[in-house]
BALOBA-1460 file (C-alpha; in Angstrom, 3 decimals):
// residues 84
<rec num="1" residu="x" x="-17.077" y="20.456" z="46.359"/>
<rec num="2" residu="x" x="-13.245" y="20.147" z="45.697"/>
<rec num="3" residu="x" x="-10.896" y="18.125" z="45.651"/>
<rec num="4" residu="x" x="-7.058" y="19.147" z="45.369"/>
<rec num="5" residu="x" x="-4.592" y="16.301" z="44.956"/>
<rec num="6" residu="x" x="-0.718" y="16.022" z="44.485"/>
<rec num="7" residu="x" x="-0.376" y="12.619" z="42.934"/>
<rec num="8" residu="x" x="2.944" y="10.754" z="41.608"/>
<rec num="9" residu="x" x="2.102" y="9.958" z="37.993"/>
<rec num="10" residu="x" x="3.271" y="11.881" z="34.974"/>
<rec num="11" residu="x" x="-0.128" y="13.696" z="33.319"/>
<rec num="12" residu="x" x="0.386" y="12.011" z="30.216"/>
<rec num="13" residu="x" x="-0.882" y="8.800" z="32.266"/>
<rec num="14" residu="x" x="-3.756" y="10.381" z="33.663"/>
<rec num="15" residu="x" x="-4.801" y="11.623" z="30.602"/>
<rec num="16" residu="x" x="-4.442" y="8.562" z="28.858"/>
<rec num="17" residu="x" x="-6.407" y="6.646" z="31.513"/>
<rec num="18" residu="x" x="-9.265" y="9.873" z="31.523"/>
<rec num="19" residu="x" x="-8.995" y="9.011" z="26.973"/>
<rec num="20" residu="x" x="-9.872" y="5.438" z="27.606"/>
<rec num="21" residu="x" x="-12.862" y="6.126" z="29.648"/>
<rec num="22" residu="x" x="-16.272" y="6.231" z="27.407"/>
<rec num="23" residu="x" x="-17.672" y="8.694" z="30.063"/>
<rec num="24" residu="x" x="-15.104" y="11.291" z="30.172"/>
<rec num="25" residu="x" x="-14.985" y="14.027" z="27.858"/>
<rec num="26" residu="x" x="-11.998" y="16.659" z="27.260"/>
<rec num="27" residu="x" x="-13.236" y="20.237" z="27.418"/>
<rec num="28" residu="x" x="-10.197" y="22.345" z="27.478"/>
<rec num="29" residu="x" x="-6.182" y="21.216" z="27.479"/>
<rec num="30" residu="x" x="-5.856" y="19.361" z="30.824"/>
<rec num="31" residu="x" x="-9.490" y="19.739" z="32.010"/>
<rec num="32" residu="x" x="-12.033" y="16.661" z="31.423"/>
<rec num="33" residu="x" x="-15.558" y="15.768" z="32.867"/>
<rec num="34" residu="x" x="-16.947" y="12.590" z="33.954"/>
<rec num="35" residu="x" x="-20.387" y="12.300" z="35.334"/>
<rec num="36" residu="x" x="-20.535" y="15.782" z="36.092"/>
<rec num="37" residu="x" x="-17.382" y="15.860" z="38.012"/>
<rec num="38" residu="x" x="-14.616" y="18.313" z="36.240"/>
<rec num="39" residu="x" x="-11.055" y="17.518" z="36.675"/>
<rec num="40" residu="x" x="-8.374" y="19.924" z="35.912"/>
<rec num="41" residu="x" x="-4.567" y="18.677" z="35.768"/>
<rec num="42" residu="x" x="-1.550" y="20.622" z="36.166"/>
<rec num="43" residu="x" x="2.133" y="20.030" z="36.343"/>
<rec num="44" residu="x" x="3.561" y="19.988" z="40.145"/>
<rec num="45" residu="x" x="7.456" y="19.957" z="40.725"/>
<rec num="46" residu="x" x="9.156" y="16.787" z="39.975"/>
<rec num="47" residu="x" x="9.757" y="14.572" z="43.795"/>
<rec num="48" residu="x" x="12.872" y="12.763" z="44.383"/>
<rec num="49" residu="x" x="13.728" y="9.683" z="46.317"/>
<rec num="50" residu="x" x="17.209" y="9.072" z="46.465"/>
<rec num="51" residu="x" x="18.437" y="8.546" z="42.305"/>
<rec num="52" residu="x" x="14.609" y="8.051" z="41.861"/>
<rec num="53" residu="x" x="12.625" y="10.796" z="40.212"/>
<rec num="54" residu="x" x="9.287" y="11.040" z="40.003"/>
<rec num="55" residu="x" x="6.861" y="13.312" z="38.200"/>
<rec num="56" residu="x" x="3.631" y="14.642" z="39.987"/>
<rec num="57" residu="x" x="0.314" y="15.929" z="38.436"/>
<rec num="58" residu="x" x="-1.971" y="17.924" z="40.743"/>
<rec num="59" residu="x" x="-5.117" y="16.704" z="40.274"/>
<rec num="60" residu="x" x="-8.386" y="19.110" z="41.260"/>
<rec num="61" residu="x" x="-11.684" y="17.359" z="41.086"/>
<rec num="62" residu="x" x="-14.877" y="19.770" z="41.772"/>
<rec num="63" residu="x" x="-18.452" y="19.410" z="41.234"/>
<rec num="64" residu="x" x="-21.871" y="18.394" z="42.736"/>
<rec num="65" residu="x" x="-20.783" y="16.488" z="46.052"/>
<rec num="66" residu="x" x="-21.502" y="12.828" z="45.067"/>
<rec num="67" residu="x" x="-20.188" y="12.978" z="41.513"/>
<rec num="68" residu="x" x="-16.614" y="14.643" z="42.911"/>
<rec num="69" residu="x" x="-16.778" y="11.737" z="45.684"/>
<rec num="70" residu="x" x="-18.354" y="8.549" z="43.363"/>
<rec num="71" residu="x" x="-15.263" y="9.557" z="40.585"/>
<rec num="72" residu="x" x="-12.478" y="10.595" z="42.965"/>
<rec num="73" residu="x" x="-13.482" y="7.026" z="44.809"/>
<rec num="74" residu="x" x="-12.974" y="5.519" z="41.074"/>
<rec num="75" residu="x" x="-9.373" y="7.319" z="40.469"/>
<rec num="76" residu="x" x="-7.695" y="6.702" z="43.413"/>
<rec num="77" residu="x" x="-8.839" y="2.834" z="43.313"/>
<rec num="78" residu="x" x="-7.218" y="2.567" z="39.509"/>
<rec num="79" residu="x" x="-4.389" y="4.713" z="40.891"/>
<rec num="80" residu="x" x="-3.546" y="3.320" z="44.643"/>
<rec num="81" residu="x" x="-0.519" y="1.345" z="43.350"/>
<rec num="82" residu="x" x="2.111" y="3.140" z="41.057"/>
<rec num="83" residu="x" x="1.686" y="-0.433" z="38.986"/>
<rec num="84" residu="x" x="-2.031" y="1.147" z="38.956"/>
């Protein structure tokens, strides 16, 4: 299963949050695994909102059904605010 997100947070952040968890491993630049779900992160085009600007990551998450779901479910709860 997959899982192909465009979310408003600079990769650094992501990364950082993905470096903090004890489960998560990095296996290559910008690709980490937790719980057997493998997420790969790449640089989307920058979104504006009026003078706002706001960098994007896309996020893929694939795997085994329930680990993609159980760690996508886990992301997007630490993520839902942009205080996340």
């Amino acid at each position: 299963m997959t899982i192909q997100e465009n979310w408003a947070l600079p990769m650094a952040r992501i990364e950082e949050y993905l470096r903090s968890l004890d489960c998560a491993r990095r296996i290559a630049e910008r690709h980490y695994e937790v719980g057997g779900c493998t997420l790969h992160l790449q640089p989307a085009e920058n979104s504006k909102f009026g003078r706002y600007t706001f960098c994007r990551t896309m996020v893929s998450f694939s795997g085994e059904e329930g680990a993609v779901r159980a760690f996508h479910r886990q992301f997007v709860l630490r993520f839902l605010t942009l205080g996340g």
